[in-house]
Structures are given as structure tokens and as C-alpha cells.
TORBA-808993 format. One record per atom (N, C-alpha, C): atom name; x, y, z; residue in one letter. Coordinates in steps of 0.2 Angstrom, whole numbers. Layout:
! residues N
  atom     c1     c2     c3  res
    CA      X      Y      Z    a
...
//
This chain:
! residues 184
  atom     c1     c2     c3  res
     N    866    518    259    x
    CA    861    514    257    x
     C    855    517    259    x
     N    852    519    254    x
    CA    844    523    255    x
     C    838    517    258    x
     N    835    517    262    x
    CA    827    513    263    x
     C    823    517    258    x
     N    818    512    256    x
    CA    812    513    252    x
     C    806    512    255    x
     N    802    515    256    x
    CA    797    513    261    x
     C    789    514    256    x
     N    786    506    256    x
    CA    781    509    253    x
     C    776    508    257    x
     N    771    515    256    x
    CA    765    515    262    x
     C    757    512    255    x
     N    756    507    262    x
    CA    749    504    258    x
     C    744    508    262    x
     N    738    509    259    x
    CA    731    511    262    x
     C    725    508    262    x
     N    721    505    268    x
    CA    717    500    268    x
     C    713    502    261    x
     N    710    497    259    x
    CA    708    497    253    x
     C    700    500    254    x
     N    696    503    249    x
    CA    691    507    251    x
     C    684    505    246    x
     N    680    506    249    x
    CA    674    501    243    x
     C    673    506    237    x
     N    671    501    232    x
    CA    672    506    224    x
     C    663    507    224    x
     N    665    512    220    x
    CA    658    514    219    x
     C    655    510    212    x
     N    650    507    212    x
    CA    647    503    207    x
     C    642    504    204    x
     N    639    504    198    x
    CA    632    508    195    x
     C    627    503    199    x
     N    622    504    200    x
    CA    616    500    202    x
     C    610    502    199    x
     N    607    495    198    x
    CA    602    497    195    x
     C    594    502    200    x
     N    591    505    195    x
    CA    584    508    202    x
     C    582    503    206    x
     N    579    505    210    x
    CA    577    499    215    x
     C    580    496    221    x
     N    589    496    222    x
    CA    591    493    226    x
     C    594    499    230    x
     N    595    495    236    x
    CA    597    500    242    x
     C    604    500    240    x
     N    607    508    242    x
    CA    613    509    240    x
     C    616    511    247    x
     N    620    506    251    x
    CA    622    510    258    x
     C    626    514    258    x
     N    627    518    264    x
    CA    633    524    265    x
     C    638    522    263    x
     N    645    525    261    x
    CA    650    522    260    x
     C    657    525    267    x
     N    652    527    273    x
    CA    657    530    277    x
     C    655    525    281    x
     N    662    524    285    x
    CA    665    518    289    x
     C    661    511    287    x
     N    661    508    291    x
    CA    660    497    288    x
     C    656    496    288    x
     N    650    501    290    x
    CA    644    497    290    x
     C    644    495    283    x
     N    640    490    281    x
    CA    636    486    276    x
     C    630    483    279    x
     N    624    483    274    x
    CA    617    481    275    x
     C    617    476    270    x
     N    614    469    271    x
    CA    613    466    268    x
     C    606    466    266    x
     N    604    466    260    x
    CA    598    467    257    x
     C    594    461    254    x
     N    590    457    253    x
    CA    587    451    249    x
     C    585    456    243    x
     N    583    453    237    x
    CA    582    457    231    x
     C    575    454    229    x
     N    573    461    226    x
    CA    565    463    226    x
     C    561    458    223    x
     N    557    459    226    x
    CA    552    451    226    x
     C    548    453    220    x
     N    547    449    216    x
    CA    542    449    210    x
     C    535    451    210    x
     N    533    454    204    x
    CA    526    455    206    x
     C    522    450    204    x
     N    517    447    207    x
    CA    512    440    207    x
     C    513    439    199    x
     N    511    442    195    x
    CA    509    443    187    x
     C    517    439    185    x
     N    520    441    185    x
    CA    526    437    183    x
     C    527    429    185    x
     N    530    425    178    x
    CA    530    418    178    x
     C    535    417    175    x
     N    539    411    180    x
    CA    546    412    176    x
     C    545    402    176    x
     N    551    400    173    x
    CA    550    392    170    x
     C    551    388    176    x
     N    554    391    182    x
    CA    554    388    188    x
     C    562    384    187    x
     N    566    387    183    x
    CA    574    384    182    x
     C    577    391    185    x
     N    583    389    189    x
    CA    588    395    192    x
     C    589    397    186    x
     N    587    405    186    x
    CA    593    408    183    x
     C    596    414    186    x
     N    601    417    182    x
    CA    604    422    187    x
     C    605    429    182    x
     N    599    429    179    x
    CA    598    436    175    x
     C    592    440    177    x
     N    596    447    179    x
    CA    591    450    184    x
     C    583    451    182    x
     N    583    450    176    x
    CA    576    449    174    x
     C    570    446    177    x
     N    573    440    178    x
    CA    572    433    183    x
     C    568    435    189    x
     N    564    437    191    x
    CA    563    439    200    x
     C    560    436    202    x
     N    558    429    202    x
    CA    559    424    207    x
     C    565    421    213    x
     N    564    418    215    x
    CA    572    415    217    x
     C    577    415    215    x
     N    582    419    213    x
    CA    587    418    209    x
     C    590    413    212    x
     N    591    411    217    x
    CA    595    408    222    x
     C    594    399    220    x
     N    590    395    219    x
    CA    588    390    219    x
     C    580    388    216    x
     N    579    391    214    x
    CA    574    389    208    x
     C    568    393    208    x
     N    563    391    211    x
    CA    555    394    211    x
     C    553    395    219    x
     N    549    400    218    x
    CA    547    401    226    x
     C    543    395    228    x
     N    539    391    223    x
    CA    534    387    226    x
     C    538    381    229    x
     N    546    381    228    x
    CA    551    375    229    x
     C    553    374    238    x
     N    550    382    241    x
    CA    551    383    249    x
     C    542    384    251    x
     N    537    382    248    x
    CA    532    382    251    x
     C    532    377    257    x
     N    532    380    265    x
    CA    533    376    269    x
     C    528    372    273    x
     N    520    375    269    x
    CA    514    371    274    x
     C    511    366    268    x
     N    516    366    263    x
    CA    511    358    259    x
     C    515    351    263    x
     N    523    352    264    x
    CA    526    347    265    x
     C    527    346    273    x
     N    526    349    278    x
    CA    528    349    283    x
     C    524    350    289    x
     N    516    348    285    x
    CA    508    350    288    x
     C    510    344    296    x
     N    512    336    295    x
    CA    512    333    298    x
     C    518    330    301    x
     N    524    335    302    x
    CA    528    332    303    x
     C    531    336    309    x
     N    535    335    316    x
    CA    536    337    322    x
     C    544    339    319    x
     N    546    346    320    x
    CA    554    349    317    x
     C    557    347    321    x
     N    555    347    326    x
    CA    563    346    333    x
     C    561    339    332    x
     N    557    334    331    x
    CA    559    325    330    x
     C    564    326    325    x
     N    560    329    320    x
    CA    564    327    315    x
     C    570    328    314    x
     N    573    335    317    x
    CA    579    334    318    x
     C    583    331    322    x
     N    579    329    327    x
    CA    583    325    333    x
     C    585    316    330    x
     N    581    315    326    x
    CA    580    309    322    x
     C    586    309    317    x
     N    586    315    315    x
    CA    593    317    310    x
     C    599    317    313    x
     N    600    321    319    x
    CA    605    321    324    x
     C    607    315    324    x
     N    602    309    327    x
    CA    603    305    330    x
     C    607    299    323    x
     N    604    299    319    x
    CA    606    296    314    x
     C    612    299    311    x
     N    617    303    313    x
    CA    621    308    308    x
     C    626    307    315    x
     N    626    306    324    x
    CA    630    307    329    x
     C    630    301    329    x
     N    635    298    330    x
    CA    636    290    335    x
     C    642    295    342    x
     N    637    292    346    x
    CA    638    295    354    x
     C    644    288    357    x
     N    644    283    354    x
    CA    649    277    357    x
     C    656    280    357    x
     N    659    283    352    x
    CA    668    285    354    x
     C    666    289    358    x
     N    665    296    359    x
    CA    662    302    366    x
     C    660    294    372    x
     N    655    291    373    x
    CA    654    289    378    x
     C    661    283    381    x
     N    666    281    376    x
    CA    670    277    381    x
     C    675    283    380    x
     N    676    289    378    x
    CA    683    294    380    x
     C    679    295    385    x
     N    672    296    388    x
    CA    672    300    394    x
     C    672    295    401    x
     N    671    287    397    x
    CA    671    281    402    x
     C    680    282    404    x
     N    684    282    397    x
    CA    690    283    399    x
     C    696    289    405    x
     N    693    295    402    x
    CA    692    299    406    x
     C    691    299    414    x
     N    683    295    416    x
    CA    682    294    421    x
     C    686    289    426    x
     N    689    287    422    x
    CA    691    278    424    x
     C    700    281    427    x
     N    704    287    421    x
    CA    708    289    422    x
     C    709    295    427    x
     N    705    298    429    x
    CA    702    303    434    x
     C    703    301    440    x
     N    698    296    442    x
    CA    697    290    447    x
     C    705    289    449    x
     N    708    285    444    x
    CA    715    282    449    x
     C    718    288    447    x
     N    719    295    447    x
    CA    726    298    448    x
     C    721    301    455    x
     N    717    302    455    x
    CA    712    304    464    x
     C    717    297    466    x
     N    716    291    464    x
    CA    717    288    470    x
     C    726    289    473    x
     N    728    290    465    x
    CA    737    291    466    x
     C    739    295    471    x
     N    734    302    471    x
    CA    736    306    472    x
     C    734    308    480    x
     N    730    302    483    x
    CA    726    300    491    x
     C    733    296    492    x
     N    734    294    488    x
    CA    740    285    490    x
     C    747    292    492    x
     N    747    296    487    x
    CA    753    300    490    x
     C    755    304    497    x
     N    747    306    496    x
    CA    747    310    503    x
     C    747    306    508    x
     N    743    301    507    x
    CA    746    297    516    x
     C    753    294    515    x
     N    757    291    510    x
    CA    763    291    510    x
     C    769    297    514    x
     N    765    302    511    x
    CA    769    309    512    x
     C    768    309    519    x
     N    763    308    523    x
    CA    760    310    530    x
     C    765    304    535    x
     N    765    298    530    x
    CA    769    294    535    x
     C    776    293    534    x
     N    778    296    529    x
    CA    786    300    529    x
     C    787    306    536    x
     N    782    310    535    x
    CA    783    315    538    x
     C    782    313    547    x
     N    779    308    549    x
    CA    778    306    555    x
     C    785    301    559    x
     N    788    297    552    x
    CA    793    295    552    x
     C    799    301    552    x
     N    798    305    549    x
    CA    803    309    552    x
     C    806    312    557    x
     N    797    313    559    x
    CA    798    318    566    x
     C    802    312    571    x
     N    797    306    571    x
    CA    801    302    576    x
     C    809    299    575    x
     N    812    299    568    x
    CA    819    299    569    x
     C    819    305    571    x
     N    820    311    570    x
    CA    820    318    573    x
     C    822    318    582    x
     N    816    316    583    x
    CA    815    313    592    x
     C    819    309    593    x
     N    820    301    588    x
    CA    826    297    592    x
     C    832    300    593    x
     N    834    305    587    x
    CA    838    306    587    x
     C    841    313    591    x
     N    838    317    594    x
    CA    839    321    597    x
     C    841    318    606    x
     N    835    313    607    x
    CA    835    309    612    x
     C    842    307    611    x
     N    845    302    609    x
    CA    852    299    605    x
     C    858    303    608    x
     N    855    311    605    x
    CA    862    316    608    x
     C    862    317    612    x
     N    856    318    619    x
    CA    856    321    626    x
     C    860    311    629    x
     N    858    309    628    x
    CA    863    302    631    x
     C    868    301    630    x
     N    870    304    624    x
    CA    878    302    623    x
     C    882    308    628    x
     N    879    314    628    x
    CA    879    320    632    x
     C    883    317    637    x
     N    879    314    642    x
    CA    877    314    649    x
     C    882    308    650    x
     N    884    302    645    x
    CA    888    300    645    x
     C    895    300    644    x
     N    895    304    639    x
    CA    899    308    639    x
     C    904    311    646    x
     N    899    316    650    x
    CA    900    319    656    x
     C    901    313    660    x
     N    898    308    661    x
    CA    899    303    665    x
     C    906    299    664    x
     N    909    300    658    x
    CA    913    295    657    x
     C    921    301    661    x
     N    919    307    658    x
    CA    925    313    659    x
     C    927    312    667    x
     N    921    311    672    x
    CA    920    312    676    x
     C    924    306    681    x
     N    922    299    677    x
    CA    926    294    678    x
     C    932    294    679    x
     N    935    297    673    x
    CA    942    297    670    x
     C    945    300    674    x
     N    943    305    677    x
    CA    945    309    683    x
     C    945    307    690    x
     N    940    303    692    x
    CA    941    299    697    x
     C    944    293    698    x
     N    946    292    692    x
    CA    951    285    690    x
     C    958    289    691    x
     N    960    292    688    x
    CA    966    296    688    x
     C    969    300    696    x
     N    965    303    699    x
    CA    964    305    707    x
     C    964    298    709    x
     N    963    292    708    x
    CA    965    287    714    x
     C    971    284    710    x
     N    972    284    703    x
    CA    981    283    704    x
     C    986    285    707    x
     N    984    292    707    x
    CA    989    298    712    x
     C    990    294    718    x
     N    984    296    721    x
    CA    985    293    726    x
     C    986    286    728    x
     N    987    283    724    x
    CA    988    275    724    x
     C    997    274    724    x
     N    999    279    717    x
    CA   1007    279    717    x
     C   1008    285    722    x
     N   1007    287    724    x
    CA   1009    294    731    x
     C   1010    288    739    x
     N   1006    284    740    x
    CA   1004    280    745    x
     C   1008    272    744    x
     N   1008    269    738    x
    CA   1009    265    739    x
     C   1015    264    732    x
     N   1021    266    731    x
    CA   1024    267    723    x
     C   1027    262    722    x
     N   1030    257    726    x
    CA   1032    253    724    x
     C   1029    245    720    x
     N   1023    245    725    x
    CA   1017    239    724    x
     C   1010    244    715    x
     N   1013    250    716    x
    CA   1009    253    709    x
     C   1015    252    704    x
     N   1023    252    703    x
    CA   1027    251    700    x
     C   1026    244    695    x
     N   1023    240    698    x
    CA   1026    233    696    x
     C   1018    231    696    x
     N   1012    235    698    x
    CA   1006    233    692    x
     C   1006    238    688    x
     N   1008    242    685    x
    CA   1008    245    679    x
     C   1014    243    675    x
     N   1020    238    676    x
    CA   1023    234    673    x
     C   1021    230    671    x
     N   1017    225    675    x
    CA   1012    220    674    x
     C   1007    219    669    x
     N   1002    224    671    x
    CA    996    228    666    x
     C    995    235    664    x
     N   1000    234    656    x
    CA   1002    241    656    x
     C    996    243    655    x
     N    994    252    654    x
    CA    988    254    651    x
     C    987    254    644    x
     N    983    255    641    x
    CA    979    253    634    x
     C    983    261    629    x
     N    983    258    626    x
    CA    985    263    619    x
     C    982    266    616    x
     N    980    274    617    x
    CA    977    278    615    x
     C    975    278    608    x
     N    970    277    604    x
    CA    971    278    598    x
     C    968    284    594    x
//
């Protein structure tokens, strides 16, 4: 089974007629220039309705130039109020103000969670160490008791000897008496 491979090639800007007058940009690499289109001479009167016939060389975009005259309407009026008045009118700041009250409020107690842990943690850890201690303490006593009891047994046992060695018939008839205990 053969593969087909088709090779695509970026696509390339097409050459289009222009009329005189307009900037015709390089067509090497991506630069593009964006141009506004050529402003009417005074002597020209148009009905003041969009049109989009190049004849037209007022605004082609939205009507008449006199429709963007910006010092008859805005002699009196402050742009940053006005937008801030628009803003203000167009934002309601209350849901942002209780996500960030929420936020703050949820911040808060995982800080405190997070305080409550670590002293928890430090008084596990404290508690450790002191079973650690008791319990090492624990081992050295049973140690020494230990030795002390081995020590006994042996000193119990050396005065049996010598007890049934010296006196065997009076040790015969107390160990008949009170036998020893059963090892378990």
C-alpha cells in the first residue's frame, strides 16, 4: 500500500488592481500597512447618508464628518467623569466585593487551620519525645531489674545447696511440704 502525501503551501497575498491614490504595500514577508482612505477635497458635498461607493469621500464608515465634530458637543463636559460615571453605572462592584469579603473570611480560617495544626503538630511531637524518654527510661529499669532478679536466683539457688548439703533431711520434707512453683 502506497502513502499519498499532499504538500499544502502557506497561502500568499493575491495581487489586486487598485485604484490611483492608494498605498500599495510590499508584498514580501507580513508586513501589512493599514491605511485610512483619502480625505475629500472641502468642494465636495455629499447627503450626509453612509455610502460605500468610492465616489463618496467623506466617511465611508458612519456617515458625515460633521457627525465626529468633537468641540461643539463635549465643550462642557469632563471625559474621565464621564466615563467614570459610565463605568460606574455599567460595573456593580457588590458580587467582586463579597467574593473578596468571601475569599478574605476563607483565607483567615485556613491561616487559622493551618496555626491550629502546627501547634497540634509541636504537641504531638513533644509528646513523643516524652514517651520516647519514658520509654527508654522503662528499658534501663527493667534492665537492672532484670540483673537484679538473675542475681537473686543465684543467690537463692547457692543457699539451697548449701541448705540441702548441710541439713538434707530437714530440706527433704520442706520441699515435700512447699513444693516449688511451676515454671511456665
Amino acid at each position: 500500500m502506497s502513502a499519498h502525501y499532499a504538500y499544502y503551501t502557506a497561502s500568499q497575498p493575491i495581487n489586486m488592481p487598485q485604484k490611483p491614490g492608494y498605498y500599495q504595500p510590499p508584498h514580501h514577508g507580513y508586513s501589512r500597512v493599514s491605511v485610512s482612505p483619502p480625505e475629500a477635497p472641502e468642494s465636495v458635498t455629499t447627503s450626509g447618508v453612509p455610502s460605500y461607493e468610492p465616489s463618496a469621500t467623506s466617511s465611508s464608515y458612519a456617515g458625515s464628518a460633521s457627525d465626529y465634530d468633537s468641540s461643539a458637543s463635549t465643550a462642557g463636559v469632563d471625559l474621565i467623569e464621564y466615563m467614570g460615571d459610565r463605568m460606574h453605572g455599567a460595573f456593580d462592584p457588590m458580587p467582586l466585593d463579597r467574593s473578596l469579603a468571601k475569599q478574605a473570611q476563607t483565607s483567615g480560617e485556613l491561616n487559622a487551620k493551618h496555626r491550629e495544626l502546627l501547634e497540634l503538630q509541636a504537641l504531638a511531637q513533644r509528646r513523643l519525645a516524652g514517651a520516647r524518654a519514658n520509654f527508654a527510661d522503662g528499658m534501663r529499669t527493667a534492665k537492672e531489674v532484670q540483673k537484679d532478679l538473675q542475681w537473686t536466683q543465684k543467690r537463692v539457688d547457692s543457699l539451697n545447696e548449701r541448705a540441702a548439703r548441710k541439713y538434707p533431711e530437714q530440706y527433704k520434707y520442706a520441699q515435700q511440704k512447699y513444693p516449688a512453683p511451676v515454671d511456665y
